[in-house]
C-alpha positions in Angstrom: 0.0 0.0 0.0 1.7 3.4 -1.1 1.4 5.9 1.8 -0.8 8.1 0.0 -3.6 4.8 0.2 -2.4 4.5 3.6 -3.3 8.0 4.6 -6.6 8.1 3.3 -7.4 4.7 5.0 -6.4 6.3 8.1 -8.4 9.3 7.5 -11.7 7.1 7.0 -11.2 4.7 10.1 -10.5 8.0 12.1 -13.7 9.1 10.5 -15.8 6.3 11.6 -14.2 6.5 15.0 -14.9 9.9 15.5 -18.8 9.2 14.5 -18.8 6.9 17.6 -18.8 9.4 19.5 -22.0 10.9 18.7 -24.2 8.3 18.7 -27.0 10.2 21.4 -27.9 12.3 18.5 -28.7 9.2 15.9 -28.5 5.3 16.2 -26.8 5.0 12.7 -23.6 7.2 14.6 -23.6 4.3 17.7 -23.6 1.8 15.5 -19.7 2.7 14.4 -19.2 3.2 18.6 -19.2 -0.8 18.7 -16.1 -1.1 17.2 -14.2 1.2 18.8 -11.6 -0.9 20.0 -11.1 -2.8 16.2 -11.0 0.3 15.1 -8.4 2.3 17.1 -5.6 -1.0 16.8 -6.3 -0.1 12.4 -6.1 3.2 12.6 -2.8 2.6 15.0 -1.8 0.5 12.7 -2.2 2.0 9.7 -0.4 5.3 11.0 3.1 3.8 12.2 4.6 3.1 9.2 3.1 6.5 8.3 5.2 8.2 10.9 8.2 7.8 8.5 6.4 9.4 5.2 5.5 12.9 4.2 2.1 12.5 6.0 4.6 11.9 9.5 2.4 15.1 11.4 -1.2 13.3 10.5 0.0 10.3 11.6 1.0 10.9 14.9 -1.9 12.7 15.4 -4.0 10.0 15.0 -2.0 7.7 16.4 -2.5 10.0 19.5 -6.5 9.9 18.9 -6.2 6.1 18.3 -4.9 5.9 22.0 -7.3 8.3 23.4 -9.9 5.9 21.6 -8.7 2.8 23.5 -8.6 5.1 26.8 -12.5 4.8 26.5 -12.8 1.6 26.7 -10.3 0.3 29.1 -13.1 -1.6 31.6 -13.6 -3.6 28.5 -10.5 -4.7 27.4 -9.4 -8.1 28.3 -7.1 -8.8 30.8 -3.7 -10.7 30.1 -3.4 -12.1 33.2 -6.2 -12.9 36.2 -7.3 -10.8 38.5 -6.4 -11.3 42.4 -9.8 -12.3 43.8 -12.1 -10.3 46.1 -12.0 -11.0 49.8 -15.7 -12.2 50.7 -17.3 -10.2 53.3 -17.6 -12.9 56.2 -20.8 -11.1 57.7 -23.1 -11.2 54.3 -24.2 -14.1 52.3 -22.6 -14.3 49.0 -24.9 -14.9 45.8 -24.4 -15.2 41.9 -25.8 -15.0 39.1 -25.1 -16.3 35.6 -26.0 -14.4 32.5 -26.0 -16.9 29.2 -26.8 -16.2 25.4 -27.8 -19.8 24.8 -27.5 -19.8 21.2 -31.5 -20.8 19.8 -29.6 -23.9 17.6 -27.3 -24.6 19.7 -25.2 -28.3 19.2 -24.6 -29.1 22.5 -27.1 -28.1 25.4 -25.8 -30.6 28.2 -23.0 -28.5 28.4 -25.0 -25.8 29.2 -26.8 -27.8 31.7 -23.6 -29.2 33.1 -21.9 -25.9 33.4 -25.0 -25.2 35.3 -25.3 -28.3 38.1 -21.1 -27.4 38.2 -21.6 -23.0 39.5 -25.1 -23.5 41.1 -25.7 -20.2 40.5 -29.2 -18.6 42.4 -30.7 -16.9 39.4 -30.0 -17.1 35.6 -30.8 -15.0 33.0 -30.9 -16.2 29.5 -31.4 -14.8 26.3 -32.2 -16.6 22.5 -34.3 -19.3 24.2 -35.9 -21.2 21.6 -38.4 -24.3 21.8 -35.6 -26.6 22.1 -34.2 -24.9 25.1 -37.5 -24.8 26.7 -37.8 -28.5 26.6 -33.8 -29.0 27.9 -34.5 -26.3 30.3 -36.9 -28.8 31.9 -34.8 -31.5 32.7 -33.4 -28.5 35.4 -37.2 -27.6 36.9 -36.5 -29.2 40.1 -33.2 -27.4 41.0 -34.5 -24.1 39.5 -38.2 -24.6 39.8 -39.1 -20.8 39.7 -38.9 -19.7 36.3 -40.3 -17.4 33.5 -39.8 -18.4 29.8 -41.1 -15.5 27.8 -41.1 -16.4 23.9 -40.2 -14.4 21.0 -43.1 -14.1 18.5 -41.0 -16.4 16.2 -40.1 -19.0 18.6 -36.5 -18.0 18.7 -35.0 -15.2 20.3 -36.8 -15.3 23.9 -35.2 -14.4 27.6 -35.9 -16.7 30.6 -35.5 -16.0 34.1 -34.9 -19.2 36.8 -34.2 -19.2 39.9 -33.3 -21.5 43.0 -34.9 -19.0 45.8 -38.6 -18.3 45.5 -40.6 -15.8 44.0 -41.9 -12.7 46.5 -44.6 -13.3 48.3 -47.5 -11.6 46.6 -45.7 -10.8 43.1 -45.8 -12.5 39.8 -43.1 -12.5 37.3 -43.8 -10.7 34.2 -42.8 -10.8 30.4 -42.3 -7.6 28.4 -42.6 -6.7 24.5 -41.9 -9.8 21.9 -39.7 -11.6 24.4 -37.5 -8.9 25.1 -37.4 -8.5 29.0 -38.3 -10.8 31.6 -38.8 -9.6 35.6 -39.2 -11.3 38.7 -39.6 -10.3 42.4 -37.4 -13.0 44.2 -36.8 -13.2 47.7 -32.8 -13.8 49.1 -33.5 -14.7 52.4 -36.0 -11.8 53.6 -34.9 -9.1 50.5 -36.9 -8.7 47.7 -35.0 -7.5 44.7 -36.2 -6.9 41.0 -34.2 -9.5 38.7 -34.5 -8.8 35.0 -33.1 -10.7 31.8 -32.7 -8.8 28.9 -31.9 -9.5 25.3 -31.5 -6.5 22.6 -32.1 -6.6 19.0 -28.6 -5.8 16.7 -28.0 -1.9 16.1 -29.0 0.3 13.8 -30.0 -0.3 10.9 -31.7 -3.1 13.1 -34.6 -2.3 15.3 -32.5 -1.7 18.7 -33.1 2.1 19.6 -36.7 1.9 18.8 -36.5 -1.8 20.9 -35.2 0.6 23.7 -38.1 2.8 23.8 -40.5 0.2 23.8 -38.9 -1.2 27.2 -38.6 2.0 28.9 -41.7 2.1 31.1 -40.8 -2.0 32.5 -37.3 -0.6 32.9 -38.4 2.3 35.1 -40.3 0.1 36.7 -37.7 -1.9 38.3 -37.9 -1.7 42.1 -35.2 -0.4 44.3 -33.0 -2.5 44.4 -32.5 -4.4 41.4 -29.7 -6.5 39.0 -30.4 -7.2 35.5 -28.0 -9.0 33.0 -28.6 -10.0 29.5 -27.2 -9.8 25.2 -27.4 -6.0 24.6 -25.9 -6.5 21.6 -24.1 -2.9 22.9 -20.9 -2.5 24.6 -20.4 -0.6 27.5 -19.0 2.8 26.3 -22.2 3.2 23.5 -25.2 5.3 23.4 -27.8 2.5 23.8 -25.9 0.8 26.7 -25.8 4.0 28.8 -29.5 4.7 27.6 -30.9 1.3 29.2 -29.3 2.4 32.5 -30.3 5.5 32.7 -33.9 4.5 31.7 -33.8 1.9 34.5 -32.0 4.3 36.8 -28.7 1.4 36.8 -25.4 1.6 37.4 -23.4 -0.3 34.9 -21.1 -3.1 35.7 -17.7 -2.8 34.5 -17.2 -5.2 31.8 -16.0 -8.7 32.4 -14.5 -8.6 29.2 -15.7 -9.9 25.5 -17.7 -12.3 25.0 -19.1 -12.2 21.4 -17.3 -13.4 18.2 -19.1 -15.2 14.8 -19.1 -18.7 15.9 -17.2 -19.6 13.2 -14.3 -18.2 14.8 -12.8 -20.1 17.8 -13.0 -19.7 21.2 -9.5 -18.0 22.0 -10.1 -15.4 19.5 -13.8 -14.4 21.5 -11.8 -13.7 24.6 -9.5 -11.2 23.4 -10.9 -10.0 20.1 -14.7 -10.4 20.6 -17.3 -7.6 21.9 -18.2 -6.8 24.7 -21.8 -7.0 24.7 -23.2 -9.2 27.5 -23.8 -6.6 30.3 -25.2 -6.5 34.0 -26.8 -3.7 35.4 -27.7 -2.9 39.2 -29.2 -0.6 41.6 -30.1 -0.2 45.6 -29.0 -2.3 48.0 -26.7 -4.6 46.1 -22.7 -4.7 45.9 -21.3 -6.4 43.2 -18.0 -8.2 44.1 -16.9 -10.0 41.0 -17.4 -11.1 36.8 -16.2 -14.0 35.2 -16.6 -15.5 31.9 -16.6 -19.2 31.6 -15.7 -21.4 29.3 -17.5 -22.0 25.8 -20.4 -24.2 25.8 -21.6 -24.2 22.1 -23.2 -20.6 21.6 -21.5 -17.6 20.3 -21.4 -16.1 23.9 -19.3 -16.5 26.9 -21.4 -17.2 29.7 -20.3 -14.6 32.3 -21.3 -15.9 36.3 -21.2 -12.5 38.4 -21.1 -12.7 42.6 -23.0 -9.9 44.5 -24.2 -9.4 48.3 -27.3 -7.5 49.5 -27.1 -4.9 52.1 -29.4 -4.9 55.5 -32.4 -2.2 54.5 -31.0 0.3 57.6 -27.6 0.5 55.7 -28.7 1.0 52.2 -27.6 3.9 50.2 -29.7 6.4 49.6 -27.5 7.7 46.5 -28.5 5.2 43.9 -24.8 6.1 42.2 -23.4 4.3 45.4 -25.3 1.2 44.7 -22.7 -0.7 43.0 -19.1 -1.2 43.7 -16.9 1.4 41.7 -15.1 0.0 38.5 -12.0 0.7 40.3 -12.8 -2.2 42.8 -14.7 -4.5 40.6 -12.3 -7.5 40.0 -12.9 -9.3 36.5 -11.4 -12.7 36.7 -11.1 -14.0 33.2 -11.1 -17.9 33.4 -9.2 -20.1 31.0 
């Protein structure tokens, strides 16, 4: 490539980062946001050998903007070695939930089930459950025997919400829009808190902003103290990710890293390569202590298992901003 193809290569990948930037004022804007860090390694990539050329000032300029880029998005970038873990609090119970995009086709379900019977989590949100999953989902009804399948119109692309602890007294979980959101009332031990599963269409030119709006009253709706998880087909840093939370009134947890490649691509390349885009949001009362992603288990997404405690009702915050732990204590432990 001559350097004056390289230079206006650059100049369009700067371009198409730069629109990231703007995606509250149109979808079609967020949708380049997604890529962000893909985007800033070309654009890096493309200006280094620039740096020796005629073009040597543009270069470093962007080279400059490709870092600032990455900047963005460090909570999302994967981590080259683990994490030291959390030190449990010894006076609260400890729960967890996993968050999995089963894949509607996919191959091999008893490893989902197995991964399941192996982390025990209390609560699991699932997105892109499809008729087949509702009948493997079965063989799991007495371990999890509160649940909520809510179907997608075309049998595909549901959520589901089960759960080992019960249901509140008095409440009754709930299915939004075409399969989109799922909610339950479920009691830990004498706390009622909102659990939602969520699954979002793709970005524009797909139907995901106008998905948002249709979900905005069940998100306000979401008590006060709440954790939802779920495919946002988003990553952390865009418009539409930061628009769920603030319709839900949410604090986003820091990312546990990427979890979405084409599943014709392997594993390896998922966790350091992939997007971002399986996210868990909370609010009130709850602390998150820790994210992992597990291993593959046929679908394009990394299940990611996430740990949390609940706070006695006399020493919950009344700033919902202080209801999850700040990113900088948040340890992601990427497994594998």
């Amino acid at each position: 490539m001559t350097a004056g193809l390289a230079f206006l290569a650059m100049t369009a990948v700067s371009a198409a980062l730069l629109a990231g930037f703007f995606g509250v004022l149109h979808p079609a804007f967020d949708s380049f946001s997604h890529f962000r860090i893909h985007l800033s390694v070309l654009m890096a990539l493309l200006a280094l050998p620039l740096l020796a050329s005629s073009y040597r000032l543009q270069a470093a300029a962007a080279l400059l903007f490709a870092i600032a880029c990455l900047a963005t998005t460090a909570s999302a970038l994967p981590r080259p070695w683990p994490q030291p873990a959390v030190a449990k609090p010894a006076d609260q119970i400890v729960y967890s939930l996993l968050q999995m995009n089963l894949r509607f086709n996919n191959p091999t379900p008893k490893k989902v089930l197995s991964l399941i019977g192996r982390t025990r989590p209390d609560v699991i949100t699932l997105d892109e459950v499809s008729a087949m999953w509702a009948t493997e989902l079965g063989y799991i009804a007495g371990a999890y025997p509160y649940r909520m399948l809510c179907p997608y119109p075309n049998g595909t692309f549901g959520v589901a919400l089960l759960s080992r602890r019960p249901f509140a007294a008095g409440t009754a979980p709930r299915c939004e829009p075409r399969g989109a959101m799922a909610t339950a009332t479920i009691d830990f031990g004498g706390s009622n808190v909102d659990v939602a599963a969520i699954h979002l269409s793709w970005p524009w030119p797909k139907e995901q902003y106008w998905q948002i709006g249709e979900l905005a009253q069940p998100l306000a709706a979401l008590g006060e103290t709440a954790i939802m998880a779920g495919d946002c087909n988003g990553v952390p840093w865009s418009a539409a990710v930061r628009r769920v939370a603030a319709l839900g009134g949410l604090t986003l947890m820091p990312s546990a890293g990427p979890t979405w490649i084409h599943r014709t691509l392997p594993d390896f390349l998922r966790r350091y390569a992939g997007l971002p885009i399986d996210q868990v949001f909370s609010k009130g009362g709850l602390t998150i202590l820790s994210s992992a992603r597990l291993e593959d288990t046929g679908s394009d997404h990394l299940p990611v298992l996430v740990e949390f405690t609940l706070r006695p009702r006399d020493k919950q915050p009344h700033d919902e901003h202080d209801s999850a732990l700040a990113a900088s204590d948040v340890q992601n432990k990427p497994r594998g």
